[in-house]
C-alpha positions in Angstrom: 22.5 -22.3 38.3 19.7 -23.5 36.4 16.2 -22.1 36.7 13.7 -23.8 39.3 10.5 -22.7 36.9 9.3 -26.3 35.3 7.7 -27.2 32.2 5.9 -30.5 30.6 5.6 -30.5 26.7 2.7 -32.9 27.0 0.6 -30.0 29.1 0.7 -28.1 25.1 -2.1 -29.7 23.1 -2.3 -27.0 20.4 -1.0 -23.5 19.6 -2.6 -21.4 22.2 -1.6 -23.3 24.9 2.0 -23.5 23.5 1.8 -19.8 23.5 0.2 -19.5 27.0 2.2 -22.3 28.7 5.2 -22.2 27.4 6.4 -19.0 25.9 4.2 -16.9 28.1 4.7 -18.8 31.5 7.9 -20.4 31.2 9.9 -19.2 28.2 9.8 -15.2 28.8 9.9 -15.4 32.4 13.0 -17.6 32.5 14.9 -15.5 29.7 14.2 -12.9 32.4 11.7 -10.6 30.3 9.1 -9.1 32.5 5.2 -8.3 30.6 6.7 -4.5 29.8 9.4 -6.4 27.1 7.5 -8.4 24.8 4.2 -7.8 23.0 2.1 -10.4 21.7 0.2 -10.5 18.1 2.6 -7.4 17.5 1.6 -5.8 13.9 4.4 -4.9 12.1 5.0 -4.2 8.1 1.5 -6.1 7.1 3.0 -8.6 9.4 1.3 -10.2 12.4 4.3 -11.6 14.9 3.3 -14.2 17.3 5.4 -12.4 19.7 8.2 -9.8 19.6 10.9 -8.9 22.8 13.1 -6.4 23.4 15.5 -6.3 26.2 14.6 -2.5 26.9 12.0 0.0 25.8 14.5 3.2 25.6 17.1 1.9 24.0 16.4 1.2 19.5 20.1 0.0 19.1 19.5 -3.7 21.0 19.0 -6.9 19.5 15.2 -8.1 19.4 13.3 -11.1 18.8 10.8 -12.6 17.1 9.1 -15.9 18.5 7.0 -18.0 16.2 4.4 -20.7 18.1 3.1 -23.5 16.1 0.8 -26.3 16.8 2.3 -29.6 18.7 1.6 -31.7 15.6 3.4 -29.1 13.1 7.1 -29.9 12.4 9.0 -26.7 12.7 11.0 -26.9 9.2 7.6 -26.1 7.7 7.0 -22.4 9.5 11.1 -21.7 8.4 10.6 -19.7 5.7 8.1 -17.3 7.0 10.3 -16.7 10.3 13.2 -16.1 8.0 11.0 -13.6 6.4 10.3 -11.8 9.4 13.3 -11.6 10.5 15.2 -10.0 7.0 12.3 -7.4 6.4 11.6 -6.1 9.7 16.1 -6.6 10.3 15.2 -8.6 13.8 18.6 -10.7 14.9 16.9 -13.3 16.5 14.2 -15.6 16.1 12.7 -18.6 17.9 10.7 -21.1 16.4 8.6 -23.8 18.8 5.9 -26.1 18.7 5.7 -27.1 22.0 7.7 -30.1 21.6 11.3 -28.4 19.9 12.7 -25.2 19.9 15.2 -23.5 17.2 16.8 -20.5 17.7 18.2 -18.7 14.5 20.6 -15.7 14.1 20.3 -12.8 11.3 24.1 -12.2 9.8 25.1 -9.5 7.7 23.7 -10.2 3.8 20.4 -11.5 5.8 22.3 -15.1 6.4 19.9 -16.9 8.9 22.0 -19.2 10.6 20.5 -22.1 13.3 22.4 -21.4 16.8 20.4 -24.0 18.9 17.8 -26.2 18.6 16.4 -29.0 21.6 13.4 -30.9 22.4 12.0 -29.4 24.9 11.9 -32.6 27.3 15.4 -31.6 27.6 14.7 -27.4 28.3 15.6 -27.4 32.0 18.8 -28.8 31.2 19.7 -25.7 28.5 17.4 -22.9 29.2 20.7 -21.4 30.9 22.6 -21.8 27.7 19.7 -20.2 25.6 20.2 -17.5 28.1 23.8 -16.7 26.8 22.4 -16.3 23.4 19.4 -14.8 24.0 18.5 -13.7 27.7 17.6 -10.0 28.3 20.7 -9.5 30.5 22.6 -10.2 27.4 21.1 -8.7 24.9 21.3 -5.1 26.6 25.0 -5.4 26.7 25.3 -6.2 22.6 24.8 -3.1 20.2 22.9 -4.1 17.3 25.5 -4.0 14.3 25.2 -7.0 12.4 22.0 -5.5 10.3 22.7 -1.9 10.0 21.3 -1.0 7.1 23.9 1.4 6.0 26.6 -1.4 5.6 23.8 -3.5 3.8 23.7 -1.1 1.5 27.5 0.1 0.4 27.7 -3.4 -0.3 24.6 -4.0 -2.2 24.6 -3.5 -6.0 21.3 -3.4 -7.9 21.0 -6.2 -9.9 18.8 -5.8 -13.2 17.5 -9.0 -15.0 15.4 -9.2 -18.2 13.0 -12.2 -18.2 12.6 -12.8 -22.1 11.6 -15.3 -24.3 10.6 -14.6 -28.0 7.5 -17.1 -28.1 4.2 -16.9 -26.3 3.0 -18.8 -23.5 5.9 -20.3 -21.8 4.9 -19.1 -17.9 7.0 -15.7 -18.1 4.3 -13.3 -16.3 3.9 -16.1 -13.4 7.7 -16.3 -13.6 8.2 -12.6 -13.3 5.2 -12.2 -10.3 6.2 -14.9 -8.3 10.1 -14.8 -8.4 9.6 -11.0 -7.4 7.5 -12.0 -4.2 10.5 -14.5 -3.2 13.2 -12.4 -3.5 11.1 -9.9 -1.5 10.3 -12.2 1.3 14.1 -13.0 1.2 14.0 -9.3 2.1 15.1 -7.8 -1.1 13.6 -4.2 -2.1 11.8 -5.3 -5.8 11.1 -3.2 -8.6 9.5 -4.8 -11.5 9.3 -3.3 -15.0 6.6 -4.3 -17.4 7.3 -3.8 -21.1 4.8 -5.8 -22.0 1.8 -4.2 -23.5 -0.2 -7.2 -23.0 0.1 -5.9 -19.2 -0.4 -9.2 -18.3 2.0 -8.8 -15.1 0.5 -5.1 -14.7 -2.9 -7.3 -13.8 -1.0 -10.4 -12.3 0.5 -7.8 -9.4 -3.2 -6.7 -8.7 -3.0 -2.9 -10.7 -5.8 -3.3 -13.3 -9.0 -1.2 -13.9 -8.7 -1.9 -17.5 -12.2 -3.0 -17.8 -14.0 0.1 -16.9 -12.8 3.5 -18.6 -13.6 5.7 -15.5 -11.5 3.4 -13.0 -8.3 3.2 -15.2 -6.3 5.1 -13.4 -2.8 3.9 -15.4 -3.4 5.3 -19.0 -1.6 8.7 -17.7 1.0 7.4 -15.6 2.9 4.3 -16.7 6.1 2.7 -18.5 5.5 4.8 -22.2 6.2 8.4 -19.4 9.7 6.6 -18.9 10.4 6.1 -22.0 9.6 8.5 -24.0 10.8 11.9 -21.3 14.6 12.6 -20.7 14.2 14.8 -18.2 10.7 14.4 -16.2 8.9 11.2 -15.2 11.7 9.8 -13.0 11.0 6.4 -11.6 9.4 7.2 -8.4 7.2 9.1 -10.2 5.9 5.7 -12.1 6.3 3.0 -9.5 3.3 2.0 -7.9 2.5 -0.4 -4.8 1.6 -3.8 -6.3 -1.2 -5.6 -4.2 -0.5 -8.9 -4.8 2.3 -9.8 -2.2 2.4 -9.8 1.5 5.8 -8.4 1.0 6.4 -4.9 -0.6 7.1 -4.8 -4.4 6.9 -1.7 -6.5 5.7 -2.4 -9.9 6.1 0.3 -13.1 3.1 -0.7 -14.7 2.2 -1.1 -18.6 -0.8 -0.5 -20.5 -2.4 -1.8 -23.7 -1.7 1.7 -25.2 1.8 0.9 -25.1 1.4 -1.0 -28.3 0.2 2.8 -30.4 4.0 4.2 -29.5 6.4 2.3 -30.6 6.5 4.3 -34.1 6.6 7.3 -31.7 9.9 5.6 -29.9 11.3 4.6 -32.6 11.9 8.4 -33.7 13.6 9.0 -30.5 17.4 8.4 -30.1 17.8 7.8 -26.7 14.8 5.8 -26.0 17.2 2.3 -26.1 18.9 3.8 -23.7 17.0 5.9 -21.1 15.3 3.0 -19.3 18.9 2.1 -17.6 19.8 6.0 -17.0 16.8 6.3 -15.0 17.1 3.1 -13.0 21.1 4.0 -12.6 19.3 6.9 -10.4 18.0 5.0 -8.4 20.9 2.3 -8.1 20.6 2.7 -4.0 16.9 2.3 -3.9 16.8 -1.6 -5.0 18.3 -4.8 -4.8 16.6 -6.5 -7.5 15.3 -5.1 -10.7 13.2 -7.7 -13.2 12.2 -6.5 -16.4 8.9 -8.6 -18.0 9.7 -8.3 -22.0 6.9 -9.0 -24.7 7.4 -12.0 -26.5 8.5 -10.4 -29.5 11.7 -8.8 -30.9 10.2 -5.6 -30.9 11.8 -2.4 -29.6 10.3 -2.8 -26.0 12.0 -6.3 -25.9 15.1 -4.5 -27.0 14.9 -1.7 -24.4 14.2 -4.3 -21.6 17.5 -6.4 -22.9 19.2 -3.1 -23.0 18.8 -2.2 -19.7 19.6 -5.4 -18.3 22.6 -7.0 -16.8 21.0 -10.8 -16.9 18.6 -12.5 -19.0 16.7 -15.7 -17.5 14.5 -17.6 -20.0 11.4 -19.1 -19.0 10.3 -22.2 -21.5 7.9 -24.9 -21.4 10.5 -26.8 -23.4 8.2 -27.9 -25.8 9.3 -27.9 -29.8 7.4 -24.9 -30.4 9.7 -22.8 -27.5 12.6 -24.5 -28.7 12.7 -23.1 -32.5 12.6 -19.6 -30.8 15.7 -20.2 -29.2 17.7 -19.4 -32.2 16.2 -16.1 -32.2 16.9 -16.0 -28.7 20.4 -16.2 -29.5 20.5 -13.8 -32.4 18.9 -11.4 -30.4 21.5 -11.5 -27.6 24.3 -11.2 -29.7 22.5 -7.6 -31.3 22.2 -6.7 -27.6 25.6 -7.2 -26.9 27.0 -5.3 -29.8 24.7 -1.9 -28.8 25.8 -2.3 -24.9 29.5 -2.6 -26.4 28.7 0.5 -28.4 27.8 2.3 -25.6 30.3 1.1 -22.9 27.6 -1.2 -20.4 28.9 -4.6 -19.7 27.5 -7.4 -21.9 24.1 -9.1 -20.7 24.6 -12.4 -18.8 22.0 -15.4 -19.4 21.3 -17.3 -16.3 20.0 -19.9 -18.1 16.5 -21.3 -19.2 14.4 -21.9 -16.6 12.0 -25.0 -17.6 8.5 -23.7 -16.9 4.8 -25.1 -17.1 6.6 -29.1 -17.0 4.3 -31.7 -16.4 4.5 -33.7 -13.2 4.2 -37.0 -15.1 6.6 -39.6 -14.2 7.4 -41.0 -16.8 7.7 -37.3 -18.9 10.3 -37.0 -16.8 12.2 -39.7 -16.4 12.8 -39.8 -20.3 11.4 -37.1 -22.4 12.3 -34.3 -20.0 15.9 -35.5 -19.5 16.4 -35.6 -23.1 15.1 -32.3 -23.9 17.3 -30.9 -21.2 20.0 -32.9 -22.6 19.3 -31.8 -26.3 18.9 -28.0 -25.3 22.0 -27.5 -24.0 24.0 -29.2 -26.8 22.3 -27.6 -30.0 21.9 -24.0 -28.4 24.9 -24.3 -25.6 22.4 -22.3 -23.4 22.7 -23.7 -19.9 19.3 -25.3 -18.8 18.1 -24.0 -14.7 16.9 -28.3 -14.2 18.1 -28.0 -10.2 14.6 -25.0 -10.4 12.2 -26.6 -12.5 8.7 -25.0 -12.1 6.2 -27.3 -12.7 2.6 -27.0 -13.9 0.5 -27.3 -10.3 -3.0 -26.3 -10.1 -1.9 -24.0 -7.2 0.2 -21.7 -8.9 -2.3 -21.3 -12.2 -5.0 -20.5 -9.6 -3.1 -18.0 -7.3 -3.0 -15.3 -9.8 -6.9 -16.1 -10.8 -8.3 -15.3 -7.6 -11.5 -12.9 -7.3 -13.2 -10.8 -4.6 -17.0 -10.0 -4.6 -17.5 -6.2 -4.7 -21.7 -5.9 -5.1 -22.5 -7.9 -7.8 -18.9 -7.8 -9.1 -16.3 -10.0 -9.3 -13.0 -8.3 -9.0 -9.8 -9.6 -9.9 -7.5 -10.0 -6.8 -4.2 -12.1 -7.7 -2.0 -13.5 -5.4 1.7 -14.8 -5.0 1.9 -18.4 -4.8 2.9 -17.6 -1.2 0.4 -15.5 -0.4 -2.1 -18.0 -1.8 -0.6 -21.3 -0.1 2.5 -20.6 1.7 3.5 -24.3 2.3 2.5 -25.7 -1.5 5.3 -27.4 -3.5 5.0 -24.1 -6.2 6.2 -22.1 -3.2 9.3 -24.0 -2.7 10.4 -24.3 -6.4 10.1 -20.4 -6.4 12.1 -20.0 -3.4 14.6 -22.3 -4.5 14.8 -20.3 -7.9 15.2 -17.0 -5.6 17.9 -18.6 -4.0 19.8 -19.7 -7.5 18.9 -16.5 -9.0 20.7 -14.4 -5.7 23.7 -16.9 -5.9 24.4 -16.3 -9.5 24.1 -12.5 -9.7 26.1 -11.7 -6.4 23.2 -11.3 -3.5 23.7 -14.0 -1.3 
């Protein structure tokens, strides 16, 4: 029997009255949630939901939803990504996407697979609003048990994952590598810890840590990466990892410091320094998915501790001439790597590939020159090249980490993730689609 309640997408001129119209007096009602089952602007996890329903207030276990409204004019493959995020971080089965004019209905599998179930224009609602019901409807719902996201099996089958970005020359884009891949694996819901080995700190700042420039506010000289390293038996990692305050979605940050550079004489002395950074992660092998080491551009012992500890090694390059001699040192390096893991019985370290960073947009770059870089790369240093994720040089993504809030009469740094900064910029979906490559190729999918 389908539902005698009636709606007319032309009656939605903008968001609000898609909200009001449709979800509120047609949508809810008809899936048979009264006002007591769904909240609206619901704050959750730093997140504002547009709506969120649950088919009973008692019971925890039950499927829930989120709903996402967008204006008329907005096509809904642009507000994807941020539903998908809602839905893997907070672990919400469902969520419904609408503009007023389409609807999409989308279901959270185990791994955080978001698959489309259904999808109309909603001309057409009367004739499937009783279908939607059967995947959605609160009737349903409170006879499922929510299974599919239980975080336990999430876990057993998760494995920390531990990759070294690395590149022995300067200046190639690995600290907005590092930053920004970290904030789209954690909107893909992955729990992020990033490791900077850098004493540059330049991704220390970029994740929104750094007092450095007054004495009295640094508040990391007595509590960052060098109390790792150099302690066996204190200074685990949750006793270094800080809150980053960069990224709408959380990612714990182990942060360096320009004194770094004084102790690497000091480390040096130390026989298990190469080798403590991975004991104390192995600790804490249950607590993340994703691991990323940020590595000075060097071949300096803090590069080797960060290769050390890693399982994969992505490296970011412009591609230019000058990036391109390092690779031979690249190379060397790995193979010194690999002989220590052997030594001391860890698997050997697994390059991803170079990932071509900071490329011009120019047509004709890279129709010719860009090709035959690629082309040459691969050949002379058999070093796969990541072409399918090229991140190219966009004023959006050298401004979102140079962004500043007035405090007084100061400035104060206040970096952002590209998608924190502009969500729906063409940076944002090259680093998402790097996320994606990156997960595929170390097992997270």
């Amino acid at each position: 029997m389908k539902t005698s309640i009636q709606f007319k997408p032309e009656f939605c001129r903008n968001e609000r009255e898609v909200e009001s119209k449709f979800i509120v007096s047609y949508l809810l009602p008809a899936l048979g949630y009264q006002i007591n089952m769904w909240q609206q602007e619901k704050k959750a996890n730093r997140f504002r939901l547009d709506f969120f329903a649950y088919p009973d207030q008692v019971t925890d276990d039950l499927p829930k939803i989120v709903i996402e409204a967008k204006h008329p004019n907005r096509p809904l493959s642009d507000a994807y990504d941020q539903l998908k995020g809602y839905m893997v971080t907070l672990k919400i089965t469902y969520g419904l996407l609408t503009n007023g004019r389409e609807i999409r209905i989308y279901k959270q599998h185990i791994n955080h697979s978001i698959k489309l179930v259904f999808q109309c224009f909603l001309r057409n609602i009367a004739e499937h609003i009783e279908h939607i019901k059967t995947l959605i409807g609160r009737d349903v719902l409170l006879s499922k048990k929510l299974t599919i996201i239980n975080k336990e099996i999430i876990n057993q089958e998760a494995k920390m994952k531990i990759i070294a970005i690395y590149h022995n020359k300067g200046g190639v884009g690995k600290t907005t590598t590092v930053v920004n891949l970290a904030a789209a694996l954690a909107f893909r819901g992955k729990r992020i810890l990033v490791i900077d080995l850098d004493s540059q700190a330049n991704t220390t700042f970029a994740t929104g840590l750094i007092n450095f420039g007054d004495e009295e506010k640094d508040n990391l000289r007595d509590n960052y990466v060098i109390h790792l390293l150099r302690s066996q038996d204190s200074y685990a990692i949750a006793d270094v990892a800080r809150d980053s305050r960069y990224s709408s979605h959380p990612v714990k940050v182990i942060p360096a410091h320009i004194r770094l550079m004084y102790h690497e004489d000091e480390l040096n002395r130390l026989d298990y320094t190469r080798h403590i950074l991975w004991k104390k992660l192995n600790a804490v092998k249950d607590q993340y998915d994703v691991v990323l080491i940020d590595t000075p551009p060097s071949l300096n012992l803090y590069a080797r501790i960060g290769l050390n500890t890693a399982e994969y090694l992505l490296i970011p390059s412009d591609l230019k001439p000058f990036a391109n001699e390092g690779l031979e040192n690249v190379k060397s390096f790995i193979n010194e790597i690999n002989g220590f893991k052997e030594m001391v019985s860890l698997p050997k370290l697994q390059v991803l590939g170079i990932l071509p960073n900071k490329v011009s947009t120019n047509p004709r770059f890279l129709n010719k020159t860009f090709k035959e870089r690629v082309q040459n790369i691969e050949q002379r240093y058999q070093i796969p090249v990541l072409s399918e994720c090229t991140i190219y040089d966009r004023d959006d993504l050298a401004k979102c980490l140079d962004q500043s809030v007035e405090l007084g009469e100061l400035d104060v740094a206040d970096p952002r993730s590209i998608f924190d900064f502009k969500a729906n910029s063409k940076s944002a979906e090259e680093f998402f689609k790097l996320a994606d490559v990156v997960m595929s190729k170390v097992g997270l999918v």
